[in-house]
ZAMARGU-4260 file (C-alpha; in steps of 0.2 Angstrom, whole numbers, plus 5000, padded with zeros to 4 digits):
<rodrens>
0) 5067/5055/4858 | 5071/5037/4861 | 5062/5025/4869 | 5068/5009/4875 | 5054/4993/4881
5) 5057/4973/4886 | 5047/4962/4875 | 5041/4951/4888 | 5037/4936/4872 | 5056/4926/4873
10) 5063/4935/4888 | 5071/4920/4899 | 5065/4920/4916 | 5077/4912/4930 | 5067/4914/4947
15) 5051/4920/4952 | 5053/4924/4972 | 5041/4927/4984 | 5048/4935/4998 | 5035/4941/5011
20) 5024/4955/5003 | 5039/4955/4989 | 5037/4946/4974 | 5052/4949/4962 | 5052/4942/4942
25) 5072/4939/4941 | 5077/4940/4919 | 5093/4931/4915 | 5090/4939/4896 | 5076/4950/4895
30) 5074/4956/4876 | 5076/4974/4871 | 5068/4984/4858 | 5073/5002/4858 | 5069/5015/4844
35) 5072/5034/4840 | 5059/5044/4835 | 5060/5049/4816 | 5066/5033/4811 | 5058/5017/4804
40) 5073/5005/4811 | 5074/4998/4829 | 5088/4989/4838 | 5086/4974/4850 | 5097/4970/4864
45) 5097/4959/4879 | 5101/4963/4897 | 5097/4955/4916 | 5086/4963/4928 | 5070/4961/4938
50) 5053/4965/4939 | 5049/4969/4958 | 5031/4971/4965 | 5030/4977/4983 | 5015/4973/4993
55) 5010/4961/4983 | 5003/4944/4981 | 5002/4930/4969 | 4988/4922/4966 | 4991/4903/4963
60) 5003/4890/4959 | 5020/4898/4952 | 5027/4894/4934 | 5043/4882/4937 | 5059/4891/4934
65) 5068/4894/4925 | 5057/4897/4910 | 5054/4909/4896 | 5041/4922/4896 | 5027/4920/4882
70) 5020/4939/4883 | 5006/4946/4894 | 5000/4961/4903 | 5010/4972/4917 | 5001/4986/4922
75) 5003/5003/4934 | 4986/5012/4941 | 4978/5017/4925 | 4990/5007/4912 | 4990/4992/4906
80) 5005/4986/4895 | 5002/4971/4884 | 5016/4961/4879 | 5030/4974/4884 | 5037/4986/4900
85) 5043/5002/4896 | 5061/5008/4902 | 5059/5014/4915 | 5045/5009/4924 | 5043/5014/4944
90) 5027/5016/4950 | 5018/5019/4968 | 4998/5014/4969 | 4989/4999/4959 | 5001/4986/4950
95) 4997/4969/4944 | 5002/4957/4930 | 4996/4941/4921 | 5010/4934/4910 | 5011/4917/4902
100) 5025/4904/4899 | 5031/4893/4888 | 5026/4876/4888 | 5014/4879/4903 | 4997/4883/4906
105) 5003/4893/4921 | 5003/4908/4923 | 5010/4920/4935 | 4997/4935/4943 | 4999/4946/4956
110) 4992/4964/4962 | 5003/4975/4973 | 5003/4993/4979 | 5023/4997/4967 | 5030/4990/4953
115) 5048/4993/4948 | 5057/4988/4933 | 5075/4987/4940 | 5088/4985/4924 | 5106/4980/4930
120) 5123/4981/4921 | 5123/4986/4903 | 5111/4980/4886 | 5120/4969/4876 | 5118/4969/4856
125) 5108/4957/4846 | 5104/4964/4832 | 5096/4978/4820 | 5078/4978/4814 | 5074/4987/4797
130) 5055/4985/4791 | 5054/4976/4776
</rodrens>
């Protein structure tokens, strides 16, 4: 089985937007790590989407954009993911997240009721990973 995640440390973040009970995460280049079970090697890739949280808040003063992510949690009723989302992720009941930037002590937090991972075009190719 394949399994494809963002790593959330180096992902380039253009907008965070609030809009009404909205708050939507927009990644210019979100990094890519996908694997296939059985095997040792991974691939990375990049591609443009958005994180989108509905009836949500954030709590506190917003990161400045555009920015690049330095890892944290996103999480879905029971889970909590450190450092990564998994493709795909579409959930209905308790969401939140607290990532961190770079070069900021800011952080972006916020609790909702969904949380969609939203990928758009195609992954782009960076390179491939083989343990050492």
């Amino acid at each position: 089985m394949d399994s494809s995640s963002v790593d959330l440390a180096g992902s380039e973040v253009e907008a965070i937007v609030v809009e009404g009970d909205r708050v939507i995460v927009r990644f210019s280049r979100a990094h890519i790590e996908k694997s296939m079970s059985g095997s040792v090697e991974r691939t990375r890739w990049w591609q443009a989407g958005s994180l989108v949280f509905e009836g949500a808040k954030a709590e506190g003063e917003l990161p400045d954009c555009p920015c690049v992510c330095a890892g944290g949690d996103v999480g879905e009723n029971i889970y909590t993911y450190r450092d990564m989302i998994p493709i795909p992720l579409k959930s209905r009941g308790r969401a939140h997240c607290d990532l961190r930037f770079e070069g900021t002590d800011r952080h972006l937090r916020v609790n909702a009721e969904a949380v969609e991972l939203q990928m758009e075009d195609r992954p782009h190719y960076i390179e491939h990973l083989r343990p050492e």
